[in-house]
N, C-alpha and C positions, 0 to 999 in steps of 0.2 A: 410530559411526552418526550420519547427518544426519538430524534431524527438519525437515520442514518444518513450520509451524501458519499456520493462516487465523484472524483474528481482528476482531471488529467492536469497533466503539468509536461508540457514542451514548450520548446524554446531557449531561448536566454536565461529566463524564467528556472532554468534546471540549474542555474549556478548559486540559486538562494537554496541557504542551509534550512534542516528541519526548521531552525527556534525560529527563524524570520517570517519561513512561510505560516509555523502559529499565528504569530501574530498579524500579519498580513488577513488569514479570516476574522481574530478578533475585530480587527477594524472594518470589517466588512458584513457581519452581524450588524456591527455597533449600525454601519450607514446605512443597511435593509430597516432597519429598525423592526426587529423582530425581536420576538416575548422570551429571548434568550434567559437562562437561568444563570445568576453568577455567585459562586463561592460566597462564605464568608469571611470576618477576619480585616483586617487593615489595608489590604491591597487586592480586592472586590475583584475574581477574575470570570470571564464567561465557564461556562461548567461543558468541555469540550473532551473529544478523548480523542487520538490520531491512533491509527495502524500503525503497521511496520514503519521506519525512519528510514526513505528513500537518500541511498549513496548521494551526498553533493554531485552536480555535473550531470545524473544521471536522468533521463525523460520514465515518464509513465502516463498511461491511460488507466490504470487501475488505483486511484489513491484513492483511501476513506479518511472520514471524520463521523464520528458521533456526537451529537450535540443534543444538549436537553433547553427543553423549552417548557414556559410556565403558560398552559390555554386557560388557567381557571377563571381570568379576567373576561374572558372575549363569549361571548354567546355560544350556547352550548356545549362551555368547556370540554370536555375531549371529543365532544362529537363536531368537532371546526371545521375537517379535513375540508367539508364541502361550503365553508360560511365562509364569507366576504374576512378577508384582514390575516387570514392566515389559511390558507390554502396550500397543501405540501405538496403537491405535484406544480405548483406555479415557484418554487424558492429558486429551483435552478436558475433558473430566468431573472429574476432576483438578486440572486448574491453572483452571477457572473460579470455585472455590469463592475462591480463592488470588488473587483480581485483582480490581480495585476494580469497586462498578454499572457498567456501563455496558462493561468488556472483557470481551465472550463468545466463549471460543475454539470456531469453529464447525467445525473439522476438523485432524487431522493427518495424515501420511504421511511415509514413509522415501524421498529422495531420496537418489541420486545423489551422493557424497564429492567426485567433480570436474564435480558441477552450476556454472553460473556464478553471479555472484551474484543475487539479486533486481535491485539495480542496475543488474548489465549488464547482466539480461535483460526485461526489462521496458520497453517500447517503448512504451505508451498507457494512459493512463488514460481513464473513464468519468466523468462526473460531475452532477449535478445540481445548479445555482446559480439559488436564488432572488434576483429581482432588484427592488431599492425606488429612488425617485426620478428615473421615466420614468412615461407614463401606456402602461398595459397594452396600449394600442392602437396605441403606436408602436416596439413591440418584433419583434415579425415585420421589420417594415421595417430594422430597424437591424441584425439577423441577416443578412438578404439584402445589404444593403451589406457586411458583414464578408464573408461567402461572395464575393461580385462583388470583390470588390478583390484588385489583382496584388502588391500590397505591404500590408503594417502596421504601422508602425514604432510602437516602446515604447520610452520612455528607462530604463536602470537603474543602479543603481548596483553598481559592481564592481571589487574592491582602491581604492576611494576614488575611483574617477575614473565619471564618468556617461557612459556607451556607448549608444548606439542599436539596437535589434534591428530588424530584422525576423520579425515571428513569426507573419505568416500561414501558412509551411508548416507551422506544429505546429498548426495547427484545423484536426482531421480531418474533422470532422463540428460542425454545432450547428443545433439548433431548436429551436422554441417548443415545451416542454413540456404548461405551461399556461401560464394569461395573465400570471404573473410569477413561472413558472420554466423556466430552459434545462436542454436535456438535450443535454451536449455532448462527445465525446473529443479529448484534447487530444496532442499527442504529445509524450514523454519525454525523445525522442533525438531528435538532440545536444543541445538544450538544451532542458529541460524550459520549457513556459505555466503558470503559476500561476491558477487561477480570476479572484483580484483583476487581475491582469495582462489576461484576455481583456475582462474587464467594461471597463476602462481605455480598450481599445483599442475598444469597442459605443458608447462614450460617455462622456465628463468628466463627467457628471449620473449615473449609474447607481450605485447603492450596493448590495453586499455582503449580502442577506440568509443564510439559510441555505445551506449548501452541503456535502452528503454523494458521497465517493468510492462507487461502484454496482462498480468495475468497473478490474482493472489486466490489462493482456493482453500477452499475451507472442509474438511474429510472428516465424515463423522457415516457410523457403520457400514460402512463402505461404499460409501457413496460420496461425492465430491461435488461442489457447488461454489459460487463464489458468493462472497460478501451481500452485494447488491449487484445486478447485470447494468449494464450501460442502456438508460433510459428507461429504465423498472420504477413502475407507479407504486409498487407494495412488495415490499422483503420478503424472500420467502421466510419461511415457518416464524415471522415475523409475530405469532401469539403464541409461538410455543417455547417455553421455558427452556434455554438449553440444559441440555442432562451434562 
């Protein structure tokens, strides 16, 4: 059985890197004591997949995990949802006590065994990036020139050598929130904008304040949806095979 979890992460909490916070659920399966499935092989791991790799520093109320779990032992095997010992609308409750301030798992649900992954599917993120070293009054104007312009090139670095993007087409959206913060979606695919990456390209003065994920969306025939919603008892299209 695939569990999907939604998961926020603010706080202090925002300055632990992807690999810590892995592991930080492995240990927190482990002390739920739940029918988690683990790899084989010499060094036995839980069988987990994570979404997009939230920036260090950075807050979010939209983080997943996928996680598989073995019911064939427990009575009713896959029919459990509603059997005493494994109940998926009761984990959040569960595995929050189990994870450091600041991860609150805000819903689970039973996907789909041949769902794609978070990664593939996952086409735009949402974001909010507070912004310091510009005056508040010339920020409107420097959104409208990023919006007006046919090209954006960003240099980065990639297997050692520095390549140029262009990455206007992945700013789907962006505008003055308030007077020094963007409310902006970025897009994922083909290759994901980094918040520090769009601020870059607004202006070489601009600095990095606060900056929380709102929002990862999943677009499939023109329609858009996210992952799981916050507090969702059952994924959507959760039995249908993604195409």
């Amino acid at each position: 059985m695939r569990v999907r979890f939604r998961f926020s992460k603010l706080g202090k909490v925002r300055w632990t890197s992807h690999r810590d916070l892995a592991r930080m659920w492995e240990r927190a399966l482990r002390r739920a004591q739940l029918p988690i499935v683990y790899t084989g092989g010499f060094s036995p791991r839980p069988k987990v997949s994570f979404g997009l790799a939230l920036p260090t520093g950075a807050e979010s109320v939209c983080e997943y995990l996928d996680a598989e779990f073995d019911t064939s032992g427990l009575p009713g095997g896959l029919g459990t949802l509603a059997q005493p010992g494994f109940e998926v609308v009761t984990l959040p409750a569960r595995l929050t006590p189990a994870l450091p301030t600041g991860v609150d798992v805000l819903a689970a649900a039973v996907i789909d065994d041949r769902a794609e992954s978070l990664q593939q599917e996952v086409t735009s993120c949402r974001w909010e990036i507070g912004v310091t070293g510009v005056p508040t009054s010339r920020l409107p104007y420097l959104v409208e020139q990023l919006l007006d312009a046919s090209s954006i090139v960003v240099h980065r670095e990639r297997k050692g050598h520095t390549v140029a993007d262009d990455v206007r087409p992945a700013v789907l959206a962006c505008s003055v929130l308030s007077p020094a913060l963007l409310d902006c979606e970025l897009a994922t695919q083909p290759r994901g904008l980094r918040p520090s990456e769009l601020l870059r390209a607004l202006g070489p003065d601009l600095e990095e304040g606060s900056v929380r994920r709102t929002h990862q969306w999943i677009t499939r025939d023109g329609a858009r949806r996210e992952p799981l919603p916050a507090g969702a008892e059952s994924a959507p299209h959760a039995g249908v095979r993604a195409s």
